[in-house]
C-alpha positions as CSV (number, residue, x, y, z in Angstrom):
1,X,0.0,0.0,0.0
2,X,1.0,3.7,-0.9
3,X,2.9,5.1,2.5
4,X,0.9,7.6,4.4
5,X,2.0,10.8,4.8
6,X,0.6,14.0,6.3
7,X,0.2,17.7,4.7
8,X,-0.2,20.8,6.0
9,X,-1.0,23.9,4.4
10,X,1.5,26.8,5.1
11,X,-0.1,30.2,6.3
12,X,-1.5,31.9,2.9
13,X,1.4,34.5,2.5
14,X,2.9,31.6,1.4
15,X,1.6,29.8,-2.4
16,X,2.3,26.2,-3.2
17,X,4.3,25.4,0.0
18,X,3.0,22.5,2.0
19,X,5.0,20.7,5.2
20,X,5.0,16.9,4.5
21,X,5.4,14.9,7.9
22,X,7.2,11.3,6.5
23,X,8.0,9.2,9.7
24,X,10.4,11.6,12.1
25,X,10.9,13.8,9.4
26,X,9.7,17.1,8.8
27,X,9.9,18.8,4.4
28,X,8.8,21.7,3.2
29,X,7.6,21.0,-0.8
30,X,7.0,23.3,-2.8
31,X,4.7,21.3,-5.6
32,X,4.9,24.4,-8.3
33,X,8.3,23.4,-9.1
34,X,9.4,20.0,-6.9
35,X,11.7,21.6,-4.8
36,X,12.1,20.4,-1.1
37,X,13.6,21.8,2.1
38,X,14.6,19.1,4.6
39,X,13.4,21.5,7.8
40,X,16.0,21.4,10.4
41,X,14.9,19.2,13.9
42,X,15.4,22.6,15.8
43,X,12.6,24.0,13.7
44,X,10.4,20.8,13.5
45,X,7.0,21.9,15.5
46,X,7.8,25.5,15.5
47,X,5.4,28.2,13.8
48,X,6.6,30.3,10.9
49,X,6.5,33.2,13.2
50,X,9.0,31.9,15.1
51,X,11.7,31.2,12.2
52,X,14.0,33.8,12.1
53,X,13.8,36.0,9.0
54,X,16.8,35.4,7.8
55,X,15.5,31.7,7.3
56,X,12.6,32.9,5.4
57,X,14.6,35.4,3.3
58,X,16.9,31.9,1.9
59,X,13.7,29.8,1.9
60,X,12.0,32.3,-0.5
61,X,15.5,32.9,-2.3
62,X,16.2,29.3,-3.5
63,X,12.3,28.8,-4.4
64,X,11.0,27.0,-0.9
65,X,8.8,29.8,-0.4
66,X,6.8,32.0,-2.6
67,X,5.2,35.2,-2.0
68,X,3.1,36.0,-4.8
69,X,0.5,34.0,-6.6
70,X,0.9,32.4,-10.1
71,X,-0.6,35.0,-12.5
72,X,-2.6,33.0,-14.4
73,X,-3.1,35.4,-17.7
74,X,-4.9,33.8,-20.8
75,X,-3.5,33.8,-24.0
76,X,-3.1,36.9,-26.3
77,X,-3.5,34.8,-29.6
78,X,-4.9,32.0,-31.3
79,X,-2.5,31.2,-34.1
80,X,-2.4,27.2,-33.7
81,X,0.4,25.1,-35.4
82,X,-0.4,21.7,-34.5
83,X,-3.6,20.4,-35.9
84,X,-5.7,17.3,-34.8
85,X,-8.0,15.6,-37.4
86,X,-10.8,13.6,-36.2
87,X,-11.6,11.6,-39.2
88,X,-14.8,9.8,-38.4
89,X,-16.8,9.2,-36.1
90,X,-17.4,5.2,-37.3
91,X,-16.0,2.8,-35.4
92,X,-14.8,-1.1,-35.8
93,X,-14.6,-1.4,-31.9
94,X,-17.2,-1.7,-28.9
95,X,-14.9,-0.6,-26.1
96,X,-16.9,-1.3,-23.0
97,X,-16.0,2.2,-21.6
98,X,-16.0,4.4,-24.4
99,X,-16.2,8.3,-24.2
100,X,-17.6,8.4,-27.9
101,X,-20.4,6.0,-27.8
102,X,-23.0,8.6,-30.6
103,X,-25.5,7.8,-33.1
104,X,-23.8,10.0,-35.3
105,X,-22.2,8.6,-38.9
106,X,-19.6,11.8,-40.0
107,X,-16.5,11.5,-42.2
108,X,-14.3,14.4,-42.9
109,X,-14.1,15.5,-46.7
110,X,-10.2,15.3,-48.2
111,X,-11.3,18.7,-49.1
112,X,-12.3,20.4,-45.6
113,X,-9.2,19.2,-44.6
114,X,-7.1,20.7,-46.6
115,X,-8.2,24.4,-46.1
116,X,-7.7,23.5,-42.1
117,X,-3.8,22.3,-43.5
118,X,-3.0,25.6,-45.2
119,X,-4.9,27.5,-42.3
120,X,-2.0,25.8,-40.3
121,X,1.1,26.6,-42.8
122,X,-0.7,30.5,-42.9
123,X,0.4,30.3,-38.8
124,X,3.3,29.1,-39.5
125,X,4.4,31.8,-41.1
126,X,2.6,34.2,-39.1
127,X,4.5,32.8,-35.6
128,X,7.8,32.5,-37.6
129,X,7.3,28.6,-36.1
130,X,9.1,26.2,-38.8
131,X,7.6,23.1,-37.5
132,X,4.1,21.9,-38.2
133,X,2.4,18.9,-36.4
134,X,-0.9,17.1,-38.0
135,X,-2.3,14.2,-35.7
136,X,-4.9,12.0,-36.4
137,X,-7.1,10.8,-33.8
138,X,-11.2,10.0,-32.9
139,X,-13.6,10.2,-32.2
140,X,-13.7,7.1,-34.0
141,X,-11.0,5.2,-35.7
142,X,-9.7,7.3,-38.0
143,X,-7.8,4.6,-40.1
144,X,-11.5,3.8,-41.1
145,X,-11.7,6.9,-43.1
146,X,-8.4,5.9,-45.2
147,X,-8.1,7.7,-48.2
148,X,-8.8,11.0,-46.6
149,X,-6.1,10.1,-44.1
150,X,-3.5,9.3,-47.0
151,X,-5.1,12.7,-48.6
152,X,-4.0,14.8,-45.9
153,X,-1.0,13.0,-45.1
154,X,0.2,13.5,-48.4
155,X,-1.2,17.4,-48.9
156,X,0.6,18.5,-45.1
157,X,3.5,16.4,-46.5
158,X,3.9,18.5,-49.8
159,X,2.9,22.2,-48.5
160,X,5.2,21.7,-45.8
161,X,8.4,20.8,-48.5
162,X,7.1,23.8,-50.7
163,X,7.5,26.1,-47.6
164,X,10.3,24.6,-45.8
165,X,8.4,23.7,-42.9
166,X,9.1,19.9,-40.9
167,X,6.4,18.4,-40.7
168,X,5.1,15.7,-37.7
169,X,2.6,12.8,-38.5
170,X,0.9,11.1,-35.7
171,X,-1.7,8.8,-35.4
172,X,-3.9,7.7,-32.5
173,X,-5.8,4.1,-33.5
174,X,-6.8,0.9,-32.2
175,X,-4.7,-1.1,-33.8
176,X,-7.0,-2.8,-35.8
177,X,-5.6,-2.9,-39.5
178,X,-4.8,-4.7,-42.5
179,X,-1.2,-5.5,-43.7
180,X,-1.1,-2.6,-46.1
181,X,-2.6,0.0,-44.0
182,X,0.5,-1.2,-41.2
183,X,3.2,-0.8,-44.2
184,X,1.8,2.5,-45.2
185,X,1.5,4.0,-41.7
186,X,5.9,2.1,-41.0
187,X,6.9,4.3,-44.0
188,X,4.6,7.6,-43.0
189,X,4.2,8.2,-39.3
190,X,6.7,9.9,-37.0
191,X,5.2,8.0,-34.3
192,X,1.5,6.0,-33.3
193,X,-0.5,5.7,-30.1
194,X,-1.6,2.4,-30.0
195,X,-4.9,1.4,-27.6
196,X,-4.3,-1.5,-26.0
197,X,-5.3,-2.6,-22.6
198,X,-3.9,-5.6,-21.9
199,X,-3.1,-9.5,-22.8
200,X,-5.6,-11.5,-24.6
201,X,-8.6,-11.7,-22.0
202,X,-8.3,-8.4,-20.8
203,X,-7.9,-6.7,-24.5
204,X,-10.7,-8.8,-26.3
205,X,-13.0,-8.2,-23.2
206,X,-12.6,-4.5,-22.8
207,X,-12.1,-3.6,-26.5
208,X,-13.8,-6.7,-28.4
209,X,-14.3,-6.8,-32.5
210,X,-17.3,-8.2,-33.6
211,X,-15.3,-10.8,-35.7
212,X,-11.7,-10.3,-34.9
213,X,-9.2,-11.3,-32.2
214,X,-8.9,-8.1,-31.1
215,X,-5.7,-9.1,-28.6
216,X,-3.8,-11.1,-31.7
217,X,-4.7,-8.1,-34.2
218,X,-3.5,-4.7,-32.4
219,X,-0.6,-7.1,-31.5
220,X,0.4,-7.9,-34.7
221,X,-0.2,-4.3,-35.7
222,X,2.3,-3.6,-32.4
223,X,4.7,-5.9,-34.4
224,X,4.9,-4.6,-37.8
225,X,5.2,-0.9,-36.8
226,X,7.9,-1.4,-34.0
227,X,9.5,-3.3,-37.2
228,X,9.2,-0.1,-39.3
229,X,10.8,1.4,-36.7
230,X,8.3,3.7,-35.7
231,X,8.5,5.0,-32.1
232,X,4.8,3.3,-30.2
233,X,3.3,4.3,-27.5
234,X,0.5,2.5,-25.7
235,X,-2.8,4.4,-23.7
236,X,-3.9,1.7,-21.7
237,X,-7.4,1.8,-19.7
238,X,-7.4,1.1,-16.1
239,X,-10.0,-0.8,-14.9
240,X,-11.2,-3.2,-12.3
241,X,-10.0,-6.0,-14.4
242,X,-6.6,-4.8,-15.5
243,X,-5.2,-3.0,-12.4
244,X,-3.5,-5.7,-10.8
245,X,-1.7,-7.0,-14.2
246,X,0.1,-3.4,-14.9
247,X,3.6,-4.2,-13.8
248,X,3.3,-7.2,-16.1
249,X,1.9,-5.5,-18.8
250,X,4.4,-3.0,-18.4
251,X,7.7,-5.9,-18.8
252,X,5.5,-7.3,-21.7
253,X,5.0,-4.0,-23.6
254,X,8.6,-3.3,-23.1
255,X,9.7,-6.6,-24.7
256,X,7.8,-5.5,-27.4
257,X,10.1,-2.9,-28.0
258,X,7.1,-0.2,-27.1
259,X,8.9,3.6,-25.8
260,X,5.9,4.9,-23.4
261,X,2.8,3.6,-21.6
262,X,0.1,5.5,-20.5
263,X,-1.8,4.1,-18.0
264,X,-5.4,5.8,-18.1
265,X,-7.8,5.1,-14.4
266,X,-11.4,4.6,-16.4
267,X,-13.7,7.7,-16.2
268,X,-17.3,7.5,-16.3
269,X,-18.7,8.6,-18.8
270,X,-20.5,7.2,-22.9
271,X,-20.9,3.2,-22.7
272,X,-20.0,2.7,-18.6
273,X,-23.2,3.3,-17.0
274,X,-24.5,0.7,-19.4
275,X,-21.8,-1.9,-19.4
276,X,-21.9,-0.9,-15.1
277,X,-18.1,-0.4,-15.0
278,X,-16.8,1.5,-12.1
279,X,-14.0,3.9,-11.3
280,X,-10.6,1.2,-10.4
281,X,-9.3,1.6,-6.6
282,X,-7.3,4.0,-6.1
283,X,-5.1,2.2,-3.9
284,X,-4.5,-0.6,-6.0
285,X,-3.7,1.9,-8.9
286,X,-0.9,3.5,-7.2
287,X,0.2,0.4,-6.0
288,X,0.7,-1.4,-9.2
289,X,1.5,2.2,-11.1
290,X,4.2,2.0,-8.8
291,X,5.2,-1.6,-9.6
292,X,5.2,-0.7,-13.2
293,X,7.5,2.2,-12.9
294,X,9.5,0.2,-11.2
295,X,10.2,-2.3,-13.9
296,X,10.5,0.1,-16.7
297,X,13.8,1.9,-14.6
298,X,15.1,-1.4,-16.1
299,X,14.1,-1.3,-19.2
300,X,13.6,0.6,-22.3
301,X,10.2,2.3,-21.8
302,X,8.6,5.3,-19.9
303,X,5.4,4.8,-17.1
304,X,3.0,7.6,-17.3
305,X,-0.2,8.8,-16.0
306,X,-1.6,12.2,-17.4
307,X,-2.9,13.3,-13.8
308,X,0.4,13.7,-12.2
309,X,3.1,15.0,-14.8
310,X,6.1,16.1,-12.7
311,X,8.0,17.9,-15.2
312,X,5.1,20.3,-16.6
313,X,4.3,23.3,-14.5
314,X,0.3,24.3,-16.3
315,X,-2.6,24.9,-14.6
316,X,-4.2,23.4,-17.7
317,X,-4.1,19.7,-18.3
318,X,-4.8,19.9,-22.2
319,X,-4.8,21.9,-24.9
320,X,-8.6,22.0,-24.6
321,X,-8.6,24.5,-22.0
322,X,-6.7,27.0,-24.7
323,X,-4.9,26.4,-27.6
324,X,-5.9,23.3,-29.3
325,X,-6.9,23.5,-32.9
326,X,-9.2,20.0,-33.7
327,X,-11.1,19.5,-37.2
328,X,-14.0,17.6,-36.5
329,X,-15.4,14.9,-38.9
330,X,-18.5,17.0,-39.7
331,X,-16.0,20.4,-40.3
332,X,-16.5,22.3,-37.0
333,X,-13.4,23.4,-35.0
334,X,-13.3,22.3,-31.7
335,X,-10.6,22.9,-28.9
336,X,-11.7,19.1,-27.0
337,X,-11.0,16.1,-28.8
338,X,-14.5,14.5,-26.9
339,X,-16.5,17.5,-28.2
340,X,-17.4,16.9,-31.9
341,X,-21.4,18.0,-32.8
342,X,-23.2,21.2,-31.6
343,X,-25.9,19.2,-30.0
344,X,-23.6,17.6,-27.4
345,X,-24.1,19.6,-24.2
346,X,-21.0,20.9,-23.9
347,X,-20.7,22.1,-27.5
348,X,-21.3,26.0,-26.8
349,X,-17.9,25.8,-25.1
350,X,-16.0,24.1,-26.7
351,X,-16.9,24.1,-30.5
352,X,-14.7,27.6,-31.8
353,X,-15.1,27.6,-35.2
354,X,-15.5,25.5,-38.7
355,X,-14.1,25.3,-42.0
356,X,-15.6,25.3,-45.2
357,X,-14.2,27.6,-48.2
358,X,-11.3,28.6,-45.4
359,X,-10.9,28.6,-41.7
360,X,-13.3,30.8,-39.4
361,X,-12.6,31.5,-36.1
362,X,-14.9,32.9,-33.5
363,X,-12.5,35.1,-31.1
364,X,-15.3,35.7,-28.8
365,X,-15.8,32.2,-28.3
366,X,-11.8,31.5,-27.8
367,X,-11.9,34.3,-25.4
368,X,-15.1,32.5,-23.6
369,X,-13.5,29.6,-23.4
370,X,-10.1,31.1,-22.0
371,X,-12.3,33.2,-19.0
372,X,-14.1,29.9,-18.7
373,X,-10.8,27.9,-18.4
374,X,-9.3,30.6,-15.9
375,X,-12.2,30.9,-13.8
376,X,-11.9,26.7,-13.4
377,X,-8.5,26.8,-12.5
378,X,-9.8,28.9,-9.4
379,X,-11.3,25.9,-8.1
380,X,-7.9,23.7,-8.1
381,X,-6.1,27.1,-6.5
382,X,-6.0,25.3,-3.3
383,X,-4.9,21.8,-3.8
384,X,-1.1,20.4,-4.3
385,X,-1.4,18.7,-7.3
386,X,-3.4,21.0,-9.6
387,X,0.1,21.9,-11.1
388,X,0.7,18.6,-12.1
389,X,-2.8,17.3,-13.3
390,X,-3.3,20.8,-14.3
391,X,-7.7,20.6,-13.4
392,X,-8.2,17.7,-15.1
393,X,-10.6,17.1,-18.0
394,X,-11.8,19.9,-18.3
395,X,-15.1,18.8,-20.8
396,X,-16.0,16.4,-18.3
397,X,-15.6,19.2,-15.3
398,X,-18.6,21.1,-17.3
399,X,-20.6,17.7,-16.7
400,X,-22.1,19.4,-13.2
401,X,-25.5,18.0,-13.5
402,X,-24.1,14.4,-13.8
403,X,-23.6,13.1,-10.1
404,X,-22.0,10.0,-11.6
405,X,-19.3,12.3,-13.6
406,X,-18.9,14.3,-10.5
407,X,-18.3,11.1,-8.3
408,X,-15.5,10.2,-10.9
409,X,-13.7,13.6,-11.5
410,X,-13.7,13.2,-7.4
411,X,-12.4,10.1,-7.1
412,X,-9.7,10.5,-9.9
413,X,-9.0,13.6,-8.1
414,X,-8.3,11.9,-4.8
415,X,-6.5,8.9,-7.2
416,X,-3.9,12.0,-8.3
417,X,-3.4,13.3,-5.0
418,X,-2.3,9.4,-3.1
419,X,0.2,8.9,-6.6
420,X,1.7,12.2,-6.4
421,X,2.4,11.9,-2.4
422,X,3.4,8.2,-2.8
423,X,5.6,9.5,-5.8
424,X,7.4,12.1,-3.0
425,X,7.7,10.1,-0.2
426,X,9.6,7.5,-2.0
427,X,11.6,9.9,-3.6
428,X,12.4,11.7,0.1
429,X,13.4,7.8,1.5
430,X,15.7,7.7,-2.0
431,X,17.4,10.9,-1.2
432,X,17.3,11.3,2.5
433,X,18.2,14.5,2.5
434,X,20.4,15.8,5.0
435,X,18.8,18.4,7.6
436,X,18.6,21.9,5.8
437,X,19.5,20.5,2.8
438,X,17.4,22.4,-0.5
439,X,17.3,19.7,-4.1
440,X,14.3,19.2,-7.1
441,X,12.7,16.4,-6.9
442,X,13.2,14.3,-10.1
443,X,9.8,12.1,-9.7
């Protein structure tokens, strides 16, 4: 089980600065940038009014302490450079927990795509930025809408050589392809996120084809692009039945010659409250994330978890909250990757724009969003981790009226928060810092 540890919220002239009680020892963290002061026994129990200033003064100096808030200003501009396509919103899967479970039946056009590709190159230029990124991801699987993908592969490919601009290609799929489809995407992509949850059981139980072997499929799909020698990396979603397999998953992925893992806790939301799956334990979570993360030290591949992201210092978790640029399969532009159609409740937010003849963009409605996004961040102002989950979904934080949703963002909330302090307090019994002693945590 995760260690227990206590914290303590410094007096408020102080931002981000918690005391952490681990065994007999006494830290002050500061969680905005991971640095840690082992607090002297002499001053272990005392009150901060009874340090002497000249304590304070070096505390504040070397980033312990920190007198004035984070100014939390929204963005000037919207002049994106990395572009998201959702494709379609068809699907070849019936993941029991998906976010994207719709009625609806778009594709995007080869031709609505490329206006959002030249839109993209026109910002370029505008930003002096000589790197464009295209990524194509759901809301369904976008391999399903092929020869639009190979369209704007090829278009982004051949504007960016006529303007001297590099170019990035990534996919997000489920791994469910044929044997051309895999050779084209070996030769194309500068790297794929593969879904795949976990060994066979697991994979063709949680994400089953109607026909296929789902498990023997994404695998072989695993196979022939590690081959290629494109750089995978794997979400995997968490659930009740997967948990306690994640350090094993973890040793087989990196066998496979896979580079990251994302490990994913479910979130309530599209097909769970029919299929009845619930949020995984957030005990056994950190306990196998933990596990995991342990193996890969040994090996060639990287543990994550988007919550807790100890090298990022954003009060926003995603680029939905300001700067994301996604062309949705029916042509509107969104800033979510979940937020697709203007009748989904959330659409208002979210949905900035569309393309047709060329790309329009509703400032007012970027600006919305950006008061909306700051005003959220409020809520997190007082919490240790909100600098490294950054608020969380922030589409799913809108879901207010849902008491399920609300449960969930709760309990992932509480999930973040026992990682993060599990993270530290094995990283303070790693290091044992000497008393006064002042170091970053590398987490």
């Amino acid at each position: 089980m995760p260690v227990a540890v206590m914290i303590i919220r410094l007096i408020p002239r102080y931002h981000d600065t918690y005391i952490l009680s681990l065994n007999s020892n006494e830290y002050l963290v500061n969680f905005s940038n991971n640095k840690v002061y082992s607090i002297p026994s002499q001053l272990e129990g005392k009150r901060f009014t009874e340090w002497r200033w000249q304590s304070l003064e070096y505390l504040v100096y070397n980033g312990i302490l920190d007198e004035f808030p984070d100014d939390i200003s929204s963005p000037n501009d919207y002049s994106p450079t990395r572009g998201t396509f959702l494709l379609t919103s068809v699907c070849n899967l019936e993941c029991i927990y998906c976010y994207a479970a719709n009625p609806f039946r778009y594709n995007l056009s080869l031709e609505k795509g490329k206006k959002a590709l030249e839109y993209l190159v026109q910002n370029c230029f505008k930003t002096r930025c000589d790197r464009m990124a295209v990524r194509f991801h759901g809301v369904g699987e976008p391999t399903l809408n092929w020869d639009v993908l190979v369209g704007i592969a090829e278009h982004s490919a051949d504007l960016c050589s006529k303007n001297n601009i590099r170019l990035e290609l990534t996919l997000a799929t489920n791994g469910i392809l044929t044997d051309a489809q895999r050779a084209w995407l070996g030769k194309n992509m500068t790297s794929v996120s593969l879904s795949f949850d976990g060994f066979a059981e697991i994979q063709n139980s949680q994400r089953p084809h109607a026909v296929l072997n789902s498990f023997e499929t994404v695998l072989a799909t695993l196979n022939s692009l590690v081959e290629a020698g494109v750089p995978v990396s794997v979400q995997t979603t968490v659930t009740e039945k997967n948990v306690d397999v994640m350090p094993q998953w973890t040793e087989f992925l990196a066998d496979k010659g896979v580079k990251h893992i994302n490990f994913q806790p479910v979130s309530f939301c599209g097909r769970c409250n029919q299929n009845r799956i619930t949020d995984v334990d957030a005990d056994r979570f950190v306990l196998n994330y933990l596990r995991a993360k342990g193996i890969s030290e040994g090996m060639s591949i990287k543990v994550h978890y988007s919550g807790v992201m100890y090298n990022r210092r954003s009060v926003y978790h995603c680029g939905a909250y300001t700067r994301n640029f996604v062309v949705t399969p029916n042509g509107l532009i969104s800033t979510c990757y979940e937020i697709f159609a203007e009748n989904q409740d959330e659409s208002q937010l979210f949905l900035i724009g569309s393309v047709e003849n060329e790309v329009i963009i509703d400032m007012e409605r970027v600006r919305q969003l950006w008061r909306y996004a700051r005003m959220m961040g409020e809520e997190c102002k007082d919490c240790f981790s909100q600098y490294n989950c950054g608020g969380g979904c922030l589409s799913r934080r809108c879901c207010t009226e849902s008491p399920q949703i609300k449960d969930s963002l709760d309990n992932k909330c509480n999930l973040t928060r026992k990682l993060l302090l599990a993270e530290v307090s094995s990283f303070l019994k790693r290091r044992n810092l000497s008393e006064g002693e002042i170091c970053t945590m590398d987490l």
